[in-house]
PyMOL CGO cylinders between C-alpha atoms (Angstrom):
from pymol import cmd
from pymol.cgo import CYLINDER

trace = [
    CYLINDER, 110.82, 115.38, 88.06, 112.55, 117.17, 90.85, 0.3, 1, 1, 1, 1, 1, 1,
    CYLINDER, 112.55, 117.17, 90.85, 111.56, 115.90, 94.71, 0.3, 1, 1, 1, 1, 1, 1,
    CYLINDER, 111.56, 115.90, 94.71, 111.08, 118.91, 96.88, 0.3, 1, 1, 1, 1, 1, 1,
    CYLINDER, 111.08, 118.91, 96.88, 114.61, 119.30, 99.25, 0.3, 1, 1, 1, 1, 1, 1,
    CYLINDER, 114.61, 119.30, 99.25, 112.46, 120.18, 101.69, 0.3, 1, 1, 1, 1, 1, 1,
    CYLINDER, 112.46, 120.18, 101.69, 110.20, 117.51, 102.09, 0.3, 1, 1, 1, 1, 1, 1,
    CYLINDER, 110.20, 117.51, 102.09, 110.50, 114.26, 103.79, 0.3, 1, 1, 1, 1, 1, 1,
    CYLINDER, 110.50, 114.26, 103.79, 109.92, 110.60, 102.34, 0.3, 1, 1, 1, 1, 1, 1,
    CYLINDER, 109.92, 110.60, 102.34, 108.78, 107.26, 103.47, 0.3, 1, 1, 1, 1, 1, 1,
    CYLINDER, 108.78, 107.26, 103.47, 109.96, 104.05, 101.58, 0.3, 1, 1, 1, 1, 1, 1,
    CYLINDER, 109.96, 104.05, 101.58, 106.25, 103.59, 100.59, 0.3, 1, 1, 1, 1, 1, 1,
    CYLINDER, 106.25, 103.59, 100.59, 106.37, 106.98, 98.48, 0.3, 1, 1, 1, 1, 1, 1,
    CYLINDER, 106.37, 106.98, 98.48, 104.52, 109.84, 100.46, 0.3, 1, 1, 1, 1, 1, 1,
    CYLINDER, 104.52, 109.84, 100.46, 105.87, 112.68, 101.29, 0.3, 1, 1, 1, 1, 1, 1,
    CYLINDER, 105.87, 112.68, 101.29, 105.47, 115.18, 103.96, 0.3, 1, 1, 1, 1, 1, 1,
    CYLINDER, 105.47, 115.18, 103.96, 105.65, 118.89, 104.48, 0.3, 1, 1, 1, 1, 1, 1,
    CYLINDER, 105.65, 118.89, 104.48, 106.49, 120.15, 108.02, 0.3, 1, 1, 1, 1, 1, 1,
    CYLINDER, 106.49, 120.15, 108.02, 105.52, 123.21, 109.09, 0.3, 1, 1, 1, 1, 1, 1,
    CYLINDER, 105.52, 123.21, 109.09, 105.78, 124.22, 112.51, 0.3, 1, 1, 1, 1, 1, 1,
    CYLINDER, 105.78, 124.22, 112.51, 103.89, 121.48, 114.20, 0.3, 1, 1, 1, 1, 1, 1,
    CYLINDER, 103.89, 121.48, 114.20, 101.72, 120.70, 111.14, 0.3, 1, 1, 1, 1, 1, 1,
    CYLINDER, 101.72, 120.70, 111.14, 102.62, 118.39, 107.83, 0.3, 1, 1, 1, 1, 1, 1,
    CYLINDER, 102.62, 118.39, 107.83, 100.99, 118.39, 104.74, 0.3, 1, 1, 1, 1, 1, 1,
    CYLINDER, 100.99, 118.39, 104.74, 101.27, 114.52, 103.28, 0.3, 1, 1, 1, 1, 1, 1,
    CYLINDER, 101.27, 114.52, 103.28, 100.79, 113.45, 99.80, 0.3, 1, 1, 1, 1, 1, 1,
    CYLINDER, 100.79, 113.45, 99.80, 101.97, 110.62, 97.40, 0.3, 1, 1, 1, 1, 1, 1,
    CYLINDER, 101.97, 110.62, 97.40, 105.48, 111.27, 95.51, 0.3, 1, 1, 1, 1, 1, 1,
    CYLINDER, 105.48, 111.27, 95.51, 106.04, 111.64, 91.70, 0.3, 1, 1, 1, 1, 1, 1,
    CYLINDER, 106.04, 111.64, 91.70, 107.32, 107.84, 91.51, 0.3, 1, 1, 1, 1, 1, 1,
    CYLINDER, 107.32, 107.84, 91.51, 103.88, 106.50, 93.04, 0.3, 1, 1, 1, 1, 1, 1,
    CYLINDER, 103.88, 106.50, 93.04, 101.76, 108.62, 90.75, 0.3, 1, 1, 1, 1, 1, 1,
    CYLINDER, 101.76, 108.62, 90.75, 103.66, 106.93, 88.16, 0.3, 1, 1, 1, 1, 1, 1,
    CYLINDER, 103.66, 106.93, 88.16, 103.45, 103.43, 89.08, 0.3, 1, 1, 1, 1, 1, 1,
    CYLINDER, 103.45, 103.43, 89.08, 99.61, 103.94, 90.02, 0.3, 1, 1, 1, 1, 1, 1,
    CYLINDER, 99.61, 103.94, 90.02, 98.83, 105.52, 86.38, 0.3, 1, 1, 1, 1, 1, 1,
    CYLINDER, 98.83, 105.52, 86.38, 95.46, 107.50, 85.58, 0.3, 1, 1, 1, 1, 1, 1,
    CYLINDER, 95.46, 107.50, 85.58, 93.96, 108.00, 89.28, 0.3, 1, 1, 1, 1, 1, 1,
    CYLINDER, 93.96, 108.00, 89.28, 90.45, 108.01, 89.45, 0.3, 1, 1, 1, 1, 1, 1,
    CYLINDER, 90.45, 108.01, 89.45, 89.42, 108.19, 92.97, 0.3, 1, 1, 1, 1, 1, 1,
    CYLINDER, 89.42, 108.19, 92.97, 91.12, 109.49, 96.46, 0.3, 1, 1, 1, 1, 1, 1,
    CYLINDER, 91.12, 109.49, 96.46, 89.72, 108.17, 99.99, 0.3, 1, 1, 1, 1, 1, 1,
    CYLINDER, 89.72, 108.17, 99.99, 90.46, 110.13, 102.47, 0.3, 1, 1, 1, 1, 1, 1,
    CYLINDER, 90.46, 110.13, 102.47, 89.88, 109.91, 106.87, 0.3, 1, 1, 1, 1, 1, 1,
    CYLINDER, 89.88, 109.91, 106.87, 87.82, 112.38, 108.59, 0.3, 1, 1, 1, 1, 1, 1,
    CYLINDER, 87.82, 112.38, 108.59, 89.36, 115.21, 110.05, 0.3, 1, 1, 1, 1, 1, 1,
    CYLINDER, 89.36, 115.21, 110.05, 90.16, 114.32, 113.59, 0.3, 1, 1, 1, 1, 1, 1,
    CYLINDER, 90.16, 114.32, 113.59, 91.04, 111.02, 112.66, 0.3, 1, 1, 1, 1, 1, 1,
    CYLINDER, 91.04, 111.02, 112.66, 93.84, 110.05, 114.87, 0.3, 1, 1, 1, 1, 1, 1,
    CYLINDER, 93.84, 110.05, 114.87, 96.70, 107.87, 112.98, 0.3, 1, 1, 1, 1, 1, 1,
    CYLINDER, 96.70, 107.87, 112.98, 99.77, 106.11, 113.81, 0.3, 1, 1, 1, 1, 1, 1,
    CYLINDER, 99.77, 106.11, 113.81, 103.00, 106.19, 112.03, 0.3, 1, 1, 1, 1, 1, 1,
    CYLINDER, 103.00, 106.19, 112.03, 103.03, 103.94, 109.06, 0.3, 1, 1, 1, 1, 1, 1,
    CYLINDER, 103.03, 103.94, 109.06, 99.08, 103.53, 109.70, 0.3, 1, 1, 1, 1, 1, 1,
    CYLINDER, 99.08, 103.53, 109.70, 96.83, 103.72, 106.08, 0.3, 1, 1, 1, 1, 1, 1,
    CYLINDER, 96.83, 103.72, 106.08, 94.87, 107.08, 106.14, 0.3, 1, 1, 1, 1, 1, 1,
    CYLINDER, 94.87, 107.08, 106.14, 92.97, 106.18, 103.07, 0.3, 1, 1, 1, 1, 1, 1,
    CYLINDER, 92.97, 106.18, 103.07, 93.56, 104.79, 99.67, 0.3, 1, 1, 1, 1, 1, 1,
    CYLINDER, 93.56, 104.79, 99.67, 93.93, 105.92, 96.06, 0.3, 1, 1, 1, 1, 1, 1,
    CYLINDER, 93.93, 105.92, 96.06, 92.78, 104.05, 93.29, 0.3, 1, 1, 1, 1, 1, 1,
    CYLINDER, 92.78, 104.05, 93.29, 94.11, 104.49, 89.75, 0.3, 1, 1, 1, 1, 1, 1,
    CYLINDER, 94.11, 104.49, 89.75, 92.90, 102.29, 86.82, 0.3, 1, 1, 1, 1, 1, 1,
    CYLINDER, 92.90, 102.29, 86.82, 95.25, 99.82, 87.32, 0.3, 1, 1, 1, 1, 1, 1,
    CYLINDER, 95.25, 99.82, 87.32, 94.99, 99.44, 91.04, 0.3, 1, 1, 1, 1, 1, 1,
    CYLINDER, 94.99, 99.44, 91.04, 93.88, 100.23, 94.13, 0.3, 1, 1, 1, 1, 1, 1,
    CYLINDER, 93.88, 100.23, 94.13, 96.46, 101.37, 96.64, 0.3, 1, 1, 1, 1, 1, 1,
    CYLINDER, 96.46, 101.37, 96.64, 96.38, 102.40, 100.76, 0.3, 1, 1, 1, 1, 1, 1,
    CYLINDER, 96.38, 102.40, 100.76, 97.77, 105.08, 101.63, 0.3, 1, 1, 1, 1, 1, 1,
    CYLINDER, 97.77, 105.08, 101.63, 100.29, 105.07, 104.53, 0.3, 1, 1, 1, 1, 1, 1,
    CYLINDER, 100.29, 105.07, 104.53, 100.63, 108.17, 106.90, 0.3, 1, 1, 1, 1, 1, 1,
    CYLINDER, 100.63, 108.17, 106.90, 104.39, 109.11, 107.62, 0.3, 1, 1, 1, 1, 1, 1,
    CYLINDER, 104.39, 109.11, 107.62, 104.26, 110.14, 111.32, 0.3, 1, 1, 1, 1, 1, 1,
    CYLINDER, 104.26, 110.14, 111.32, 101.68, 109.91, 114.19, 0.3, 1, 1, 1, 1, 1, 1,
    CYLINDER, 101.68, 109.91, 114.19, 99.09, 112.95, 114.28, 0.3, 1, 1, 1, 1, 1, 1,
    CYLINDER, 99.09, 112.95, 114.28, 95.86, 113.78, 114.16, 0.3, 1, 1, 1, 1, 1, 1,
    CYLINDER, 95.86, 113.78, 114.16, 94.15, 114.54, 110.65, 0.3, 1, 1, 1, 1, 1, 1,
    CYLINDER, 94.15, 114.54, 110.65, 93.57, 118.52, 111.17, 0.3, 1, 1, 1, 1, 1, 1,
    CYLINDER, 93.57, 118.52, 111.17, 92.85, 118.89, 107.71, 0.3, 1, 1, 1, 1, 1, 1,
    CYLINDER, 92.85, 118.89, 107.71, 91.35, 116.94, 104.26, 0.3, 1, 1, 1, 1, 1, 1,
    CYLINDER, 91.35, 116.94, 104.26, 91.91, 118.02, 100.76, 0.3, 1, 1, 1, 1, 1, 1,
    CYLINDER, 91.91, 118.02, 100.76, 88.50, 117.75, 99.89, 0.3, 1, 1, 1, 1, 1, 1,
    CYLINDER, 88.50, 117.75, 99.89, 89.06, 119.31, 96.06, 0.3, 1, 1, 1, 1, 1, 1,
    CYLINDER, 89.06, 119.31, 96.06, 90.62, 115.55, 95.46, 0.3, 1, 1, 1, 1, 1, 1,
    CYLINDER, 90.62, 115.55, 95.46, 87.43, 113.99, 95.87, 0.3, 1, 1, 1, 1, 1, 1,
    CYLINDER, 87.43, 113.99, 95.87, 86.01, 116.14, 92.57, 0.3, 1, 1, 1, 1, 1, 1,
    CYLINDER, 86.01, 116.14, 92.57, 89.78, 116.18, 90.85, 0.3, 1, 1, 1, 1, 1, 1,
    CYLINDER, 89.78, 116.18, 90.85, 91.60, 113.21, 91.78, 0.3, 1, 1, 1, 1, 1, 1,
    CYLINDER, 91.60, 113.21, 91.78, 93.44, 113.40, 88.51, 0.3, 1, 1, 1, 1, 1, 1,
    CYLINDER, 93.44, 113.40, 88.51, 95.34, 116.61, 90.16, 0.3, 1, 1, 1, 1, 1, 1,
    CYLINDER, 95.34, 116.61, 90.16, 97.73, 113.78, 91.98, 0.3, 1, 1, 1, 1, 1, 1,
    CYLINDER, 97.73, 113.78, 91.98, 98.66, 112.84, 88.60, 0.3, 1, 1, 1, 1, 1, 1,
    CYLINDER, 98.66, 112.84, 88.60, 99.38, 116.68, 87.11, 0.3, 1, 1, 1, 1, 1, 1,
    CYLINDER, 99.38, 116.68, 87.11, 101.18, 117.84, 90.34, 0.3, 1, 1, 1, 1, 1, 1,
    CYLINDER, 101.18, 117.84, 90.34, 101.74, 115.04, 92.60, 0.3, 1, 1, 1, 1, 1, 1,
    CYLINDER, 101.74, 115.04, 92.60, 104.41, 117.23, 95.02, 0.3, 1, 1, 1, 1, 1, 1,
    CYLINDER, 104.41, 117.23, 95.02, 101.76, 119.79, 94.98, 0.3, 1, 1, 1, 1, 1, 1,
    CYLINDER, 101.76, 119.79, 94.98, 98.74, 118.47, 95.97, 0.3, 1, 1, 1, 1, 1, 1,
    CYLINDER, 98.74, 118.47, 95.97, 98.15, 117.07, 99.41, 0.3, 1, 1, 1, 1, 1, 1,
    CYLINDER, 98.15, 117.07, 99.41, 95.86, 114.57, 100.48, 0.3, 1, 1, 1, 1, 1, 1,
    CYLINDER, 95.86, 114.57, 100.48, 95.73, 115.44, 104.64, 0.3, 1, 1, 1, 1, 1, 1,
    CYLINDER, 95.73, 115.44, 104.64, 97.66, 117.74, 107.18, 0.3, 1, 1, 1, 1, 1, 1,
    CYLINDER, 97.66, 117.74, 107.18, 98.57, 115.91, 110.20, 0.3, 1, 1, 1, 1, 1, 1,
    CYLINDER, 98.57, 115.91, 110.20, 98.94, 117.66, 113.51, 0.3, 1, 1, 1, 1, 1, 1,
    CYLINDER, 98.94, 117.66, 113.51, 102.41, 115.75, 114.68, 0.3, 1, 1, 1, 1, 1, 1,
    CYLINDER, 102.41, 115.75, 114.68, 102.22, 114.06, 118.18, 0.3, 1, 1, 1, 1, 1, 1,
    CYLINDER, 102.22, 114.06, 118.18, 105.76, 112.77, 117.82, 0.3, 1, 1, 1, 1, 1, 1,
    CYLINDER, 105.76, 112.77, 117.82, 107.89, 114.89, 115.85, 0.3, 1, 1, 1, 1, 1, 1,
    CYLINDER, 107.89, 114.89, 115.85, 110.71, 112.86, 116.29, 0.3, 1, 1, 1, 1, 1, 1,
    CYLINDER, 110.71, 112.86, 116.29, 109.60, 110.43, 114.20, 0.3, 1, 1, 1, 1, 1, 1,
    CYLINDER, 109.60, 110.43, 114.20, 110.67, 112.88, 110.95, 0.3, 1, 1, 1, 1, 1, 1,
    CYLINDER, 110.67, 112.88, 110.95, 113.76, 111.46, 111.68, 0.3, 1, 1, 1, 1, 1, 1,
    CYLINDER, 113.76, 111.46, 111.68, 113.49, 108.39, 110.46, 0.3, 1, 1, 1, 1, 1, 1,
    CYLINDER, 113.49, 108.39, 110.46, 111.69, 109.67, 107.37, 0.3, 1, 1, 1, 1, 1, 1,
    CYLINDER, 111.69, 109.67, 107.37, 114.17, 109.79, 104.37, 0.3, 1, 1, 1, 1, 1, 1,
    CYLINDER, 114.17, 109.79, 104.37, 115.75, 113.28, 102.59, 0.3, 1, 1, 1, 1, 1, 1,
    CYLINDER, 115.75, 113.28, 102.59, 115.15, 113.75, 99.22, 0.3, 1, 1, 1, 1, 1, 1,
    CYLINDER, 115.15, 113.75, 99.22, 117.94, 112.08, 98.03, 0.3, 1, 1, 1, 1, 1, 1,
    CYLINDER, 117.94, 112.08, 98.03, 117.81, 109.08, 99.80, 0.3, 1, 1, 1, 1, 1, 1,
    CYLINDER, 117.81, 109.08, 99.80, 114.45, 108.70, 98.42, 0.3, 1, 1, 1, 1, 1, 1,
    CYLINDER, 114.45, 108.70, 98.42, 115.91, 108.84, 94.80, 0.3, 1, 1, 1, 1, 1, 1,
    CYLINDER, 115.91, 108.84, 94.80, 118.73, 106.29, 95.79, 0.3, 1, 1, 1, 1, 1, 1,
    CYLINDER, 118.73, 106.29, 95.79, 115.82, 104.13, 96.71, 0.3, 1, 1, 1, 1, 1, 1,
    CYLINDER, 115.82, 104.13, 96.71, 113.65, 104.45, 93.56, 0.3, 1, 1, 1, 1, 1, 1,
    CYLINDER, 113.65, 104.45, 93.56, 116.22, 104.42, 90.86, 0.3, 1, 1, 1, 1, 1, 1,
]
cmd.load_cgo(trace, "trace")
């Protein structure tokens, strides 16, 4: 599977989305993978306020049960709440559905974040 070239990475495979001051986070292709059939998504509260590399949650697969690491510091503006009724949809389309949007406090921070292909070097 492709990784978006737009999207950023963390070395514990999420990924977010930046728009404007807003990013949409979710887990990558490669964790949906290792984590196999998911079966349940916890997710913060919306205002929830997180710090870099801070667990927002976990996601829990068959196999395992896994946190959930937030790639910059925000606030949680926004919950997908259609995960908590289809948390199988991580598996399908893992790039496309998000778990929160975070409302950036430090947008410097995406710099640190890996490109898509760095993430590849780092999973293959």
């Amino acid at each position: 599977m492709a990784y978006p070239a737009g999207f950023k990475y963390t070395k514990d495979h999420e990924w977010i989305d930046i728009a404007g001051d807003r990013g949409k986070v979710g887990i990558t292709d490669y964790a949906q993978q290792q984590l196999g059939d998911v079966v349940y998504v916890e997710l913060p509260e919306v205002g929830v306020k997180l710090k870099q590399g801070q667990s927002f949650g976990t996601i829990e697969s068959v196999k395992a049960v896994s946190e959930l690491y937030s790639p910059v510091s925000g606030e949680v503006a926004e919950i997908n709440t259609a995960l908590k009724d289809k948390p199988e949809t991580v598996n399908s389309d893992p790039h496309g559905n998000w778990m929160i949007v975070i409302k950036l406090t430090n947008p410097g921070e995406t710099g640190g974040l890996l490109d898509a292909s760095q993430y590849q070097n780092l999973i293959k």
